[in-house]
C-alpha positions in Angstrom: 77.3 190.5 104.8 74.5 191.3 102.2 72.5 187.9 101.3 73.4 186.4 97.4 71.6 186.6 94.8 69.0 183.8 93.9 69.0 183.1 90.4 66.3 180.6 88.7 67.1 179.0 85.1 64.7 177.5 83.6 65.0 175.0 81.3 62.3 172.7 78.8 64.3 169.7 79.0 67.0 168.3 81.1 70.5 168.9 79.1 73.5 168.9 81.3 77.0 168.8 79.1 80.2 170.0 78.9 79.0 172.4 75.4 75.8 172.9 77.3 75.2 176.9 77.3 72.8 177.1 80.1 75.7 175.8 82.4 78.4 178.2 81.2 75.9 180.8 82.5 76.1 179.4 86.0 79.6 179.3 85.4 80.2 183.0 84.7 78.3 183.9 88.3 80.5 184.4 91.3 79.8 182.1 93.7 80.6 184.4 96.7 77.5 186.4 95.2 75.0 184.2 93.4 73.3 181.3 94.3 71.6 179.3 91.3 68.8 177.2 91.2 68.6 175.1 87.5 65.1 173.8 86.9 63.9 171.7 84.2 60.2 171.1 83.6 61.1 167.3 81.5 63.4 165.0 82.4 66.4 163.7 84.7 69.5 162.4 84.6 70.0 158.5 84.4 72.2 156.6 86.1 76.1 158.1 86.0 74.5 161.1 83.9 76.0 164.7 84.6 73.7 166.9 87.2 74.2 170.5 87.0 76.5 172.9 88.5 73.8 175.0 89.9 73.8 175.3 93.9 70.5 173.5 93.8 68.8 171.0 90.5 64.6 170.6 90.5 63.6 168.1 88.0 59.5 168.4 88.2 59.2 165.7 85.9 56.1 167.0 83.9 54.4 165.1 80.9 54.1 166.1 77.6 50.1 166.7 78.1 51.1 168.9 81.7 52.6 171.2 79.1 50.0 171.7 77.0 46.9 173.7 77.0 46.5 175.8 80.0 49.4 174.2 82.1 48.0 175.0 85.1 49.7 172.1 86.8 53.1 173.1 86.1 52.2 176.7 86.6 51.0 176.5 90.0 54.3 174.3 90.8 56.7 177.5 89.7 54.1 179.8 91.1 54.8 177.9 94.7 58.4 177.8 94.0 59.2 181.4 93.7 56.8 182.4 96.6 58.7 179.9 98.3 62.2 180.9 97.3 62.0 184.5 95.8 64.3 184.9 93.3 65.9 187.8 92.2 66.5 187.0 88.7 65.1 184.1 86.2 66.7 183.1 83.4 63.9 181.0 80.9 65.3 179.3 77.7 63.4 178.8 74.9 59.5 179.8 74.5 57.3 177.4 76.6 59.7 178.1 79.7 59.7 181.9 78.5 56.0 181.8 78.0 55.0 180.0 81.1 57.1 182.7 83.9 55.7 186.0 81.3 52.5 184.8 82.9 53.2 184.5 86.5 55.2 187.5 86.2 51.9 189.5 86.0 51.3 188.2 89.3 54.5 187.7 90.9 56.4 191.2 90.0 60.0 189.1 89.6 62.7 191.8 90.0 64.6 190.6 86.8 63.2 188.5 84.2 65.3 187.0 81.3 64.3 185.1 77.8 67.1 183.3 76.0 66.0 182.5 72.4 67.9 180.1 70.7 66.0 180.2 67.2 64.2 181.4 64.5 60.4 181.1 64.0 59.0 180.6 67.7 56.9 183.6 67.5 55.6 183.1 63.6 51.8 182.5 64.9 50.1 185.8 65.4 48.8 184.7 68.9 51.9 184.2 69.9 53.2 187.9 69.2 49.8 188.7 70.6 50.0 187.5 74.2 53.7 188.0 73.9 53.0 192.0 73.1 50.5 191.4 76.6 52.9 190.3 78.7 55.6 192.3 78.0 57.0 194.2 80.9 59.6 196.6 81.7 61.6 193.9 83.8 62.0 191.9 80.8 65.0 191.4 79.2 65.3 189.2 75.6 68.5 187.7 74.4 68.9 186.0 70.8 71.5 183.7 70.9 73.1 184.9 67.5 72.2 187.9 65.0 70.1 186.4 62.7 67.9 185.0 66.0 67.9 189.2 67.4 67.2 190.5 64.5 64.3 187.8 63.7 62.9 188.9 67.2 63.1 192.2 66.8 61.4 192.3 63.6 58.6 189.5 64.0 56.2 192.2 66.0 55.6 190.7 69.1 56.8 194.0 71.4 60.5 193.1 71.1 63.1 196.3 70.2 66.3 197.3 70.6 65.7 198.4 74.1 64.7 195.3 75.8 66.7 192.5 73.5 70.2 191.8 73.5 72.5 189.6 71.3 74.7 187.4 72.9 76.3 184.9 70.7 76.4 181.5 71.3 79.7 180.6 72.3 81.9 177.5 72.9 85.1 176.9 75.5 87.8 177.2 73.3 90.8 176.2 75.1 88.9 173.4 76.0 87.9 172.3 72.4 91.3 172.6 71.5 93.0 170.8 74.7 90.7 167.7 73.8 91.3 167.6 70.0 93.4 164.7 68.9 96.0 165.6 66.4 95.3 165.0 62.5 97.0 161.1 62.4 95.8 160.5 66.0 92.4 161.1 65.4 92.1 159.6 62.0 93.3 156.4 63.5 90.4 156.5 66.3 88.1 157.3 63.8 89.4 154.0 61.6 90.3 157.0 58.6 92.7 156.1 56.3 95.4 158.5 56.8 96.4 160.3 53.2 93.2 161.2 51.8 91.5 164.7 51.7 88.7 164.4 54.0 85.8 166.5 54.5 83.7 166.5 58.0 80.8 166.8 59.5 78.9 166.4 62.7 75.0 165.9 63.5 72.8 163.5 64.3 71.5 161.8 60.9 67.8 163.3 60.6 66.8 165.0 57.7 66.9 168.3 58.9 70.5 167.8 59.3 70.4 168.2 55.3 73.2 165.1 55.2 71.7 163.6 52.0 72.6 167.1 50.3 76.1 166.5 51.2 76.2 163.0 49.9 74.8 163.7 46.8 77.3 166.9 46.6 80.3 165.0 47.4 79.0 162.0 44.4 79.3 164.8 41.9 83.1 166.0 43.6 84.4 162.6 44.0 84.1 161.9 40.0 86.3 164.8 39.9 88.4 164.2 43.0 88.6 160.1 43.6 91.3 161.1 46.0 88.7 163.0 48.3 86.5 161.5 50.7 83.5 162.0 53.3 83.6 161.8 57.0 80.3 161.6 59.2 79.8 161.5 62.8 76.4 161.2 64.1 73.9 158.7 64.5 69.9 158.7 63.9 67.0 157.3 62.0 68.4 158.3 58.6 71.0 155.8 58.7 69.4 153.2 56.4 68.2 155.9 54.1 71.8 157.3 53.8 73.9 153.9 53.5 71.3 153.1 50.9 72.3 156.8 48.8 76.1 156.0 49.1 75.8 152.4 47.6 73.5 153.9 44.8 76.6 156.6 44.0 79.1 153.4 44.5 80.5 155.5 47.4 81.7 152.7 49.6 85.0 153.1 51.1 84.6 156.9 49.9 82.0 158.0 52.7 82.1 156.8 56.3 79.1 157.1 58.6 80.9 156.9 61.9 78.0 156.6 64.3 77.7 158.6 67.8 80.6 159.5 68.9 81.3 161.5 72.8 82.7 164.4 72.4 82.8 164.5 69.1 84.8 167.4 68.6 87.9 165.7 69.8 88.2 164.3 66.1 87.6 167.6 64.2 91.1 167.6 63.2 90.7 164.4 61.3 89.0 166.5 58.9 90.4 168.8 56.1 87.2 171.3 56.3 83.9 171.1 57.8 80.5 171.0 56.3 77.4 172.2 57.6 74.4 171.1 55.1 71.5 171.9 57.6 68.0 172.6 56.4 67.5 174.5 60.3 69.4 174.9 63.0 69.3 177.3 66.1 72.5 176.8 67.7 75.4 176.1 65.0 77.8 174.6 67.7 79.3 172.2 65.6 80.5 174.9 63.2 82.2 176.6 66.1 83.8 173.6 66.4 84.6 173.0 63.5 86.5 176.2 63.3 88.0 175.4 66.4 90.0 172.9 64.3 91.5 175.7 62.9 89.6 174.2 59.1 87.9 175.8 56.3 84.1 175.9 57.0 81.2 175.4 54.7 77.6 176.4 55.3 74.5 176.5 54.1 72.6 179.8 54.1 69.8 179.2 56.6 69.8 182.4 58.9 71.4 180.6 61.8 74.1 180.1 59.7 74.6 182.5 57.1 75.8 185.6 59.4 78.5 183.4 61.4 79.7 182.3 57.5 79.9 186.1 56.5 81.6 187.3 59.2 84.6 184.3 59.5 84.9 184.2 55.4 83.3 180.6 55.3 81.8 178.9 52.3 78.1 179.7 51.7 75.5 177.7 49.6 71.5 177.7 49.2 70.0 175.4 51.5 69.3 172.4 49.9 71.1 173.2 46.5 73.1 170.4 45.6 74.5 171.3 42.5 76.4 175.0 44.4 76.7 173.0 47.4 78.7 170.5 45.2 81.0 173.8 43.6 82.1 174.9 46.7 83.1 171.6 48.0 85.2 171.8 44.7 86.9 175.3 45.4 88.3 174.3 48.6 89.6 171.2 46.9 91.1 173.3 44.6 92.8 175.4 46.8 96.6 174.2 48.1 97.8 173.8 51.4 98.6 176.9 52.6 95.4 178.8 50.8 93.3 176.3 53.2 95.4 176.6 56.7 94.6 180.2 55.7 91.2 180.0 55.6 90.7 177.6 58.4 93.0 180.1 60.5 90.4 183.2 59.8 87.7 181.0 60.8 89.4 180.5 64.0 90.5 184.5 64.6 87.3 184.9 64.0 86.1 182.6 66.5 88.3 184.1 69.2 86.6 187.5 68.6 83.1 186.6 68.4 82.5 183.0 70.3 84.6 183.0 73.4 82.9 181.7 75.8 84.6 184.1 78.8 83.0 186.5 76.7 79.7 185.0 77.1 79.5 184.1 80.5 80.8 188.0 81.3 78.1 189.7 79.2 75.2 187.4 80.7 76.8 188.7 84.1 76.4 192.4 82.9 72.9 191.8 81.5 71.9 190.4 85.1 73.3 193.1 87.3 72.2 195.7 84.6 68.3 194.7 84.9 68.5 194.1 88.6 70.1 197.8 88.5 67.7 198.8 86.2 65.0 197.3 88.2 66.0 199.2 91.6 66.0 202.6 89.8 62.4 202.0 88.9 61.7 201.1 92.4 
């Protein structure tokens, strides 16, 4: 029997979740033929925190300052642990992990080398495209986690084309999203929701990049309009005082609910009526794929993370940061009736299904991996 394949992903911080992309890429790797190693350079789990499903977990446990500069610290620790182990394949997500195995690649030859960007603006600094241009090899393979994030990488000059990068869209489990989501009354009544009332939603921790004062100060100009509507928001952060202070200046209490953290959060999308995505950034928009797992109307704004996924599943778009079109469109989907809003929400969801499976996602990482290694023996 021919020996499995060792797989090393590579990750800046320890994350281990249910949504957690990183592990739905283990998951998509036959066992009988792949044996994963999940490393993080910062970071373990506490006490009764999830480990991964990897075959194997490394936690180095490096400092801020071990990751800066030169690194040589933390690169002579990887160095040893592929001479030691000699993986086949290694999977790097996000640039410094990316960065760090582009450079002992020179060195090391690794059969198959993968970079998973998850956003938009990591190679703006012409050094950057410099020494990524430098390091660029044949065995390398680049995936942007959405269009917007390809594109970006294909067009920011740092050696990336349509040869060597890949889009594979983020992607969420959606069976499971909707085997954990509470129905409508059932969730509003966890959530301490009143149950009649037009409700829109959202999700994200309350920091400004979030963009959550937007949506307040949006929904202030609707709710003259609309009394009977009112603002849900789960999420918890240093904003809090900042926002509470913004809904008792509108005389919004009772008419927008700051929910605080909540697990699993999108077990109560279907408390919500539509879902609202006000972010000033984002590289992976998972809470609007689940808020179209709910099956709702979405609404967006047009930040290039965002703006794509809205086009393509007939959401709601508005300038990021615009208050006063942000405010409109809150508006129109008020305006529509009942079954003009199960319809959008429902082509929100098909489209969902077609682009954001997640068996889709852990099958076309499988292809990309036995495609370089394949790629890799021809050159042999």
């Amino acid at each position: 029997m021919s020996r499995k394949i060792k797989v090393l992903q590579l990750q800046n911080r320890y994350n281990v979740n249910a949504s957690d992309l990183a592990e739905q890429v283990i998951q998509g790797l036959p066992a009988e033929r792949f044996e994963v190693t999940t490393a993080f350079l910062r970071g373990r789990p506490g006490p009764g925190e999830p480990e991964s499903r990897a075959a194997r977990s490394i936690y180095f446990g490096f400092s801020q300052s071990d990751l800066k500069g030169l690194r040589l610290r933390a690169l002579w620790r990887l160095y040893r642990l592929w001479r030691e182990q000699r993986y086949d394949v290694v999977i790097a997500h996000r640039f410094k992990p990316m960065n760090m195995l582009m450079l002992l690649n020179r060195c090391l030859r690794i059969p198959a080398c993968i970079g998973v960007q998850h956003g938009i603006g990591d190679f703006d600094r012409a050094y950057r495209r410099w020494e990524a241009r430098r390091l660029l090899t044949a065995n390398w393979r680049i995936v942007g986690v959405s269009r917007a994030v390809r594109d970006y990488l294909v067009g920011c000059g740092a050696g990336f084309d349509a040869g060597n990068t890949v889009q594979i869209n983020n992607a969420i489990d959606i069976d499971r999203a909707e085997r954990l989501q509470h129905p409508r009354e059932q969730a509003r009544s966890l959530l301490g929701l009143a149950r009649e009332p037009f409700i829109f939603g959202a999700i994200g921790r309350l920091v400004p990049v979030k963009g959550h004062i937007h949506l307040i100060e949006a929904f202030a100009q609707v709710q003259s309009v609309y009394p009977q509507a009112q603002l849900a928001i789960i999420g918890e952060g240093r904003m809090r005082a900042e926002l509470e202070a913004a809904i008792a200046r509108f005389g919004l209490g009772g008419k927008v609910q700051l929910l605080g953290a909540r697990e699993d959060a999108l077990q109560y999308v279907r408390a919500f009526d539509a879902f609202v995505m006000p972010s000033l950034s984002e590289g992976l928009p998972l809470a609007l794929l689940e808020g179209m797992s709910g099956h709702l109307p979405v609404i967006g704004s047009d930040i290039p993370s965002l703006r794509p996924i809205l086009e393509d599943c007939g959401g709601r778009i508005f300038p990021v940061g615009d208050v006063a079109t942000l405010a409109k469109q809150l508006g129109a989907v008020l305006n529509l009736d009942a079954e003009q809003r199960r319809a959008e929400g429902e082509r929100a969801y098909s489209y969902l299904r077609g682009a954001h499976a997640i068996e889709d996602f852990r099958l076309q990482y499988l292809q990309l991996i036995e495609q370089s290694l394949a790629a890799e023996r021809a050159a042999l």
